[in-house]
N, C-alpha and C positions, 0 to 999 in steps of 0.2 A: 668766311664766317658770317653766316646771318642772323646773327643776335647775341645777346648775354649767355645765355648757356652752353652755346657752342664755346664761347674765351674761356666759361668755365669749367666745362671738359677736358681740358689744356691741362688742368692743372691735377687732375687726378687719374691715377697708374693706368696707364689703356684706355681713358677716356670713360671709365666707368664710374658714372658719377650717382653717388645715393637717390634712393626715390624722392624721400621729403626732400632734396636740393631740387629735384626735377619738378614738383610738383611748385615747388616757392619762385621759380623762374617761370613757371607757366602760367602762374598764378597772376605775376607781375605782366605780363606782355600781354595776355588776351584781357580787351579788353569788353568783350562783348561780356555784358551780364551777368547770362549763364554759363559759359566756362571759366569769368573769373572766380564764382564762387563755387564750382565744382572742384575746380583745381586748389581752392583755399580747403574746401573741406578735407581732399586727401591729405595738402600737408596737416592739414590739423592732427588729422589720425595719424600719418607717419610720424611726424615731429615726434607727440607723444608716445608710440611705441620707442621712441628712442631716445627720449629722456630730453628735450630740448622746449627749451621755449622761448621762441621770439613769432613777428607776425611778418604774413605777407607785408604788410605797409611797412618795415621797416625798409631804410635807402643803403641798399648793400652794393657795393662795387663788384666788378668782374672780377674773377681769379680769386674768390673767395672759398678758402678751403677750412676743412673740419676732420681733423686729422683723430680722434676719435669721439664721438656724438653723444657721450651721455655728460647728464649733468649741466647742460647746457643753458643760460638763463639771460636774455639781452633783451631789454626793455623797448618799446614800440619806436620812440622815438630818437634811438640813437642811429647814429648816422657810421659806414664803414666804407672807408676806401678800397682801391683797387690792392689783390693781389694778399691779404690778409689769409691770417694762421690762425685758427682756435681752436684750442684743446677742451678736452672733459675737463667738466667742474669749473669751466670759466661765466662769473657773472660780473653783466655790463647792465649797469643800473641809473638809479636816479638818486637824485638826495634832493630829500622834499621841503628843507628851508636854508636859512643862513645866507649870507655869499654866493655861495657853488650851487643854491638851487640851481636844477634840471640836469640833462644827461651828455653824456661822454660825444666828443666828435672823434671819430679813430680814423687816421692817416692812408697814405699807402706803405705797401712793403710792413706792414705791421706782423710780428710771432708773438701771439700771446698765451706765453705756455700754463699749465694746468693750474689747475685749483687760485688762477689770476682773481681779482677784484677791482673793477674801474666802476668810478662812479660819482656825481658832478659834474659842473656843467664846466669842463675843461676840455682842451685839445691835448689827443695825442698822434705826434710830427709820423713826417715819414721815415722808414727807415727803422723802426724800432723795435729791439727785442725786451720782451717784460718776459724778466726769469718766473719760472712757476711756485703759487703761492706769495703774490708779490701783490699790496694793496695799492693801489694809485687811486688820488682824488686831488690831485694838480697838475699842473700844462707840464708837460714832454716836452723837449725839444727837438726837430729833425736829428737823427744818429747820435742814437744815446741806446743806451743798455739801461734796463732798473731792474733794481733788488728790492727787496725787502718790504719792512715796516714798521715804521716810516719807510717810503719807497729814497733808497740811493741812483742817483741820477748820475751816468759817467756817459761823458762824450766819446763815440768812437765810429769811425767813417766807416761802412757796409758794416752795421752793427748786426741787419739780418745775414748776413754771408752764407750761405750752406747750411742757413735755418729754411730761408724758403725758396722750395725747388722748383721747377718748373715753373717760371715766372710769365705771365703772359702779358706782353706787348703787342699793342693796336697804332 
């Protein structure tokens, strides 16, 4: 495996991995001038044919998968670990005073299922499944489950278990 995108091929059915994933991974590695912003401009247009929006300069980990692509909304400066799940209708955001100004740090082994909301400038651990439609704006801890909202936080060891498949190890 010679780079990011091959780990993240691992993670989807035959290695068939979406264009705007393809174009966001090329995006990042080349860094000659003009094909980094060649390769920015295709995901820009793929992205948006599919309803997503984050940027190349966003720090996403390997083994990043998007188990269906619409609705999709993560803010430039949030940070994603290895081996993470996001579904349609998940927005990872910012909150622009108080306290928690700024954005979400996401773990590894993270499943953050549909219509999710993170946002603040909180961690969330590894190992974590956030049920869908579940609002978070405070720290996770490593193996935990959360519900709701107010989000309910319940400890529980391999919280992702047979949420995420084909996990890729380096």
């Amino acid at each position: 495996m010679n780079n990011i995108l091959e780990l993240d091929k691992q993670r989807y059915f035959g290695g068939k991995i979406p264009a705007f994933w393809q174009f966001f991974r090329k995006a990042q590695i080349n860094k000659t001038p003009f094909l980094h912003k060649f390769y920015k401009k295709l995901f820009e247009i793929s992205a948006k044919k599919n309803g997503i929006e984050f940027s190349v300069d966003n720090e996403i980990g390997y083994g990043f998968y998007i188990g269906h692509p619409y609705g999709i909304t993560i803010n430039p400066n949030v940070v994603i670990g290895n081996n993470v799940n996001i579904h349609k209708g998940v927005t990872i955001g910012q909150e622009n005073r108080g306290k928690r100004k700024g954005t979400p740090r996401i773990g590894n082994k993270v499943w953050i299922g549909v219509n999710s909301t993170i946002v603040s400038n909180i961690v969330v651990g590894d190992d974590v499944l956030i049920a869908p439609n579940t609002y978070i704006n405070c720290n996770i801890p490593d193996h935990s489950i959360v519900v709701g909202n107010p989000c309910i936080i319940k400890r529980v060891d391999n919280a992702t278990k047979d949420y995420i498949n084909r996990i890729v190890e380096i």
